[in-house]
C-alpha positions as CSV (number, residue, x, y, z in Angstrom):
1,X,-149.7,-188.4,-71.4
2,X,-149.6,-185.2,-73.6
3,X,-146.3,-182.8,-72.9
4,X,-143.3,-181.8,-73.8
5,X,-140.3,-183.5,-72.1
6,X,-136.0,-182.4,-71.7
7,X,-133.8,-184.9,-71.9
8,X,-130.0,-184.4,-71.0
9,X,-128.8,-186.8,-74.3
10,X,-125.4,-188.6,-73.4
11,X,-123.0,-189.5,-76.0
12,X,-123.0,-193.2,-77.3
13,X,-127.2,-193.2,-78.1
14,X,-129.0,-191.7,-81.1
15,X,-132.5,-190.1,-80.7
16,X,-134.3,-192.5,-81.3
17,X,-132.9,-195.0,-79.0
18,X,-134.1,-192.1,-76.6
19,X,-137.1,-192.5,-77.9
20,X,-137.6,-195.8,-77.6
21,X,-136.8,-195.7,-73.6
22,X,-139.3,-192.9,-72.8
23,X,-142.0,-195.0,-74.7
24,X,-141.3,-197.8,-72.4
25,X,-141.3,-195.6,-69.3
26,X,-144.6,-193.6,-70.5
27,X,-146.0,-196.6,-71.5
28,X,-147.7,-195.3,-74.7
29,X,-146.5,-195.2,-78.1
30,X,-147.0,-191.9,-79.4
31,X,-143.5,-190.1,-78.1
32,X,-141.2,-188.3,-80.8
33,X,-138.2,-186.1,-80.6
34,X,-137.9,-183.1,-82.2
35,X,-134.3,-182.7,-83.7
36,X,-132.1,-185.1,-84.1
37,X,-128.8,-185.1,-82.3
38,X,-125.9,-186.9,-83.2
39,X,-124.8,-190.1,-81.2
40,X,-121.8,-189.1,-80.0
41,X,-123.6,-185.5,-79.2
42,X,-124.9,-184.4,-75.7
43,X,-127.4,-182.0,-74.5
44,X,-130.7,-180.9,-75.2
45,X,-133.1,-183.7,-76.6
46,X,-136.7,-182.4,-77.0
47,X,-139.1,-185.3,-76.4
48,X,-142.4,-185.1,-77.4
49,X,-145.6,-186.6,-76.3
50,X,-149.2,-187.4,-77.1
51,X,-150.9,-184.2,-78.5
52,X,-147.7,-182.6,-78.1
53,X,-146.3,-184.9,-81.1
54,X,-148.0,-182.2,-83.3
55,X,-145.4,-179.3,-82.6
56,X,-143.2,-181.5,-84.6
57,X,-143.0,-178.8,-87.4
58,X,-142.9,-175.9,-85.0
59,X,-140.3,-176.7,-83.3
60,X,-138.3,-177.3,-86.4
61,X,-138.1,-173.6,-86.9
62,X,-136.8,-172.8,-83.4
63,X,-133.3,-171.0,-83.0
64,X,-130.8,-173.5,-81.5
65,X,-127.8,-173.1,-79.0
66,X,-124.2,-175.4,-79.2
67,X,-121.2,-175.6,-77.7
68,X,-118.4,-177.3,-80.0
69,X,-115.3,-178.5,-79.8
70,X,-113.0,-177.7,-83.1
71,X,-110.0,-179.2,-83.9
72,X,-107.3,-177.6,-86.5
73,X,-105.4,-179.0,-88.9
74,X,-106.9,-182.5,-89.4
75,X,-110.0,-183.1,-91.7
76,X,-112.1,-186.3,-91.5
77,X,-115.0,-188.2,-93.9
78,X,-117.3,-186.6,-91.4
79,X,-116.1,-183.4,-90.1
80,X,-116.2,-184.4,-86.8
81,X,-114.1,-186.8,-84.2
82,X,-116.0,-190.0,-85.6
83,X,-114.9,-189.7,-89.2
84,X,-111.9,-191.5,-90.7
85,X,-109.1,-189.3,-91.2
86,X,-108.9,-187.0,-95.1
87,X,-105.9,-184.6,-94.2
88,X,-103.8,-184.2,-91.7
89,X,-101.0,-181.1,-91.4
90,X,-98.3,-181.0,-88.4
91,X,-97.0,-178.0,-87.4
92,X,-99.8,-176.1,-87.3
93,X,-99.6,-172.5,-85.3
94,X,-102.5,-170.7,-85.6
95,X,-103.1,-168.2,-83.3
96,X,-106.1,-167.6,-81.2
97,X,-106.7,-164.1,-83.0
98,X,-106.5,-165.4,-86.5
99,X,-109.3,-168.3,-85.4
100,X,-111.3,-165.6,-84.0
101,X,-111.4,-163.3,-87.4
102,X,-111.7,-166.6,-89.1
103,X,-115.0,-166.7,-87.2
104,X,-115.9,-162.8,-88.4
105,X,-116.9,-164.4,-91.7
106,X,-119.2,-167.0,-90.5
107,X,-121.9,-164.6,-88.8
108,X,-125.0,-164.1,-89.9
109,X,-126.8,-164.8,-92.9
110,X,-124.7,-167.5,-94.7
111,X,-124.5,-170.5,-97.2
112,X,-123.3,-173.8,-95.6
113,X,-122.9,-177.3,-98.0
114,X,-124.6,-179.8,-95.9
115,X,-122.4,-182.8,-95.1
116,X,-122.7,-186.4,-96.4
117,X,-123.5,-187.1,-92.8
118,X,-127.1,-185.5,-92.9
119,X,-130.8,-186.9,-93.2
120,X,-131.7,-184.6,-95.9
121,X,-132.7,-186.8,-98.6
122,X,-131.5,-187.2,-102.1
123,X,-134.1,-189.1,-104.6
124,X,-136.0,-190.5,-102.0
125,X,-132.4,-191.4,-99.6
126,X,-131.2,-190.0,-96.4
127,X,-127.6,-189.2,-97.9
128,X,-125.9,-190.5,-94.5
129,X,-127.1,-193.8,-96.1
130,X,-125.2,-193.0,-99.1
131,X,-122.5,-192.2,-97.3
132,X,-122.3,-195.6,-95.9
133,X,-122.5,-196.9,-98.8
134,X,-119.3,-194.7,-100.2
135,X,-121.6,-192.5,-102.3
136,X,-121.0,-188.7,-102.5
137,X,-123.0,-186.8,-104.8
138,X,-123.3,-182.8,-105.1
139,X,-125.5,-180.9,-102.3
140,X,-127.1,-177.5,-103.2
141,X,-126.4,-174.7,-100.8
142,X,-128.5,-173.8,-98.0
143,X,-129.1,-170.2,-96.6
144,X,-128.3,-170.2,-92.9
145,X,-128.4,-167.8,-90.0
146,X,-125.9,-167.4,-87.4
147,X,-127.2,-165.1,-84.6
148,X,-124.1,-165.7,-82.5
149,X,-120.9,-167.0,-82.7
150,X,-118.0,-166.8,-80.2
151,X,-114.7,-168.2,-78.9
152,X,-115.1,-169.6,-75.5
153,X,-111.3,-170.9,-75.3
154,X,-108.5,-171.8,-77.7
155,X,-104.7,-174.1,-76.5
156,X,-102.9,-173.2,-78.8
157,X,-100.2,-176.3,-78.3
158,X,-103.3,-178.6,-78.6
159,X,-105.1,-176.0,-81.5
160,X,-108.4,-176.7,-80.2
161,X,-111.2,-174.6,-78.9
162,X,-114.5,-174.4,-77.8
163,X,-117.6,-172.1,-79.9
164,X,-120.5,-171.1,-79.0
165,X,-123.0,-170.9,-81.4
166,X,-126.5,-169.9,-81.9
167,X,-128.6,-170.6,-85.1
168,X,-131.2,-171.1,-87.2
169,X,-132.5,-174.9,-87.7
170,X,-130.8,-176.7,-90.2
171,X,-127.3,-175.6,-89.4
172,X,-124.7,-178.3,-89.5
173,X,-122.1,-177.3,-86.6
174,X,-119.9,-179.9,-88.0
175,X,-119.5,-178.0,-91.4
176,X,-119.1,-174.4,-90.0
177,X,-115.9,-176.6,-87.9
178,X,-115.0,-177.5,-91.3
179,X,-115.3,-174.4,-93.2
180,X,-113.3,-172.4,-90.0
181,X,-110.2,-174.2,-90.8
182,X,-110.1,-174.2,-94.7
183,X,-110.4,-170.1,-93.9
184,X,-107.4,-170.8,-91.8
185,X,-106.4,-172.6,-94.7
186,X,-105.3,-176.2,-92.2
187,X,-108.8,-177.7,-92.5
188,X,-110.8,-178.6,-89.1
189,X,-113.3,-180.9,-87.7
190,X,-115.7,-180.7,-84.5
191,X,-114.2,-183.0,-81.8
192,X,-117.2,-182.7,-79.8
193,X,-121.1,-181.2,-79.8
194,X,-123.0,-180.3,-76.8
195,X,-126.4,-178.7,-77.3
196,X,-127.4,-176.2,-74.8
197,X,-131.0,-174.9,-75.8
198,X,-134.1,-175.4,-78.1
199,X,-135.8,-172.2,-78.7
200,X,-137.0,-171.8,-74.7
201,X,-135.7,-174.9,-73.6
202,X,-132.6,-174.8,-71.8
203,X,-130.3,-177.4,-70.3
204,X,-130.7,-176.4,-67.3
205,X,-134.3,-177.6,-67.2
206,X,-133.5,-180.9,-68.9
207,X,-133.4,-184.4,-66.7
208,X,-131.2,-187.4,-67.9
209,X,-132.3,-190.7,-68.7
210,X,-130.6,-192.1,-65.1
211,X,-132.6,-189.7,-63.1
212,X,-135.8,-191.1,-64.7
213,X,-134.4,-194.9,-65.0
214,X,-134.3,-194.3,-60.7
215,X,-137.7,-193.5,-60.4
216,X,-138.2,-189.8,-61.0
217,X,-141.6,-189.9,-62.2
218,X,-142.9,-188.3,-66.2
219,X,-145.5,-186.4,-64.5
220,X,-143.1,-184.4,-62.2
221,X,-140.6,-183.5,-65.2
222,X,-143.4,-183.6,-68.5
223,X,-144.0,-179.7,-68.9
224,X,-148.2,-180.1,-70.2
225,X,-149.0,-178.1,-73.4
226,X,-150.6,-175.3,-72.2
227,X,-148.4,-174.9,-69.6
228,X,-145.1,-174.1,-71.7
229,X,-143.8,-170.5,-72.9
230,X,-144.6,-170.3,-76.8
231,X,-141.3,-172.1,-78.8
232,X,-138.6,-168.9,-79.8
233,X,-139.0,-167.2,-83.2
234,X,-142.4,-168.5,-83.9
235,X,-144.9,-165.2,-83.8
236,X,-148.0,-167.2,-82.2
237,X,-150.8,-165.4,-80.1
238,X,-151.9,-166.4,-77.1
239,X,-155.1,-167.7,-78.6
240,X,-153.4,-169.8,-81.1
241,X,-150.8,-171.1,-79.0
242,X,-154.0,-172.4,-76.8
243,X,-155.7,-173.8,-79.9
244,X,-152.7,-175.7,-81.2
245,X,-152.7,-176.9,-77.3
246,X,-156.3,-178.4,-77.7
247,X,-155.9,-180.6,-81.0
């Protein structure tokens, strides 16, 4: 089966274990996803199969969509919920319109640190590995964009909201938490991470694992190659969108 498949993720399941149930259900071996969400993230999982295994690069470069939870005033290993606790301040009272101007600086094109948490490699190791291992070592920079950022809602006796973010690949929602609240000069993490779209592929469109564990069947739900919309922010005619179809 060649297509391109959305999965609803839920929290408690990495990618790949993902993965490894839509091989079983396809019954073929060539399935991938393309972007990795976290375990404890939900949303939009872009599976990947047969010929369709090929837009792996592609789809690397499509815009993304996220809605996060933040939490002021307490930092973590991780810079999210999952992370043992750095800092922690009580009493915090920041106001929803100081989070919100916080924000102001974050849009558009930026440099973010990626996180220890991350699969981008240093000498040859994922540094999440390092991580495990109690390892930090120095991370370069990386140019970002940020097309969109907003405050959906703020409680201020909880201080946390929920952003909404859209984004270039490669942006680490969990840092631009982080970076938030050392702006508002508390610290921050992300309490929670719910991805809404890749490029052209929303949530709404996606199917969870349950619905297809019940009997919904892959050919009902697998949108075929030359059937799907050309991914976001990729310039690709219609005759070379076909001919990357037919490899």
């Amino acid at each position: 089966m060649d297509g391109i498949l959305i999965i609803d993720k839920p929290a408690g399941m990495t990618s790949h274990d993902v993965v490894a149930i839509i091989r079983r259900i396809a019954g073929q071996r060539r399935v991938g996803h393309a972007g990795t969400l976290d375990p404890e993230a939900t949303g939009v999982l872009i599976i990947l199969l047969g010929k369709a295994t090929q837009l792996f690069e592609e789809m690397k470069k499509t815009r993304k969509e996220y809605i996060a939870g933040i939490k002021l005033g307490i930092t973590t290993t991780t810079q999210d919920a999952w992370g043992e606790t750095l800092t922690k301040n009580t009493g915090v009272e920041i106001e929803e319109a100081e989070v919100m101007a916080a924000m102001e600086r974050f849009r558009g094109r930026i440099t973010q640190i990626p996180p220890m948490v991350s699969a981008i490699k240093h000498k040859g190791k994922p540094l999440y590995k390092l991580a495990r291992a109690g390892q930090v070592v120095e991370r370069q920079p990386r140019e970002i964009d940020i097309f969109e950022l907003s405050l959906l809602s703020f409680d201020h006796e909880k201080q946390e909201g929920k952003i909404r973010v859209i984004c270039s690949s490669g942006t680490y929602v969990r840092t631009l938490c982080a970076d938030i609240g050392d702006v508002l000069g508390v610290g921050a993490h992300m309490c929670s991470l719910r991805r809404m779209r890749v490029g052209e592929f929303f949530i709404d469109n996606a199917v969870t694992l349950e619905e297809l564990g019940k009997g919904m069947a892959l050919d009902e739900v697998v949108l075929p190659i030359d059937k799907v919309k050309p991914i976001a922010s990729i310039p690709l005619s219609s005759d070379s969108w076909q001919m990357m179809a037919e490899r």
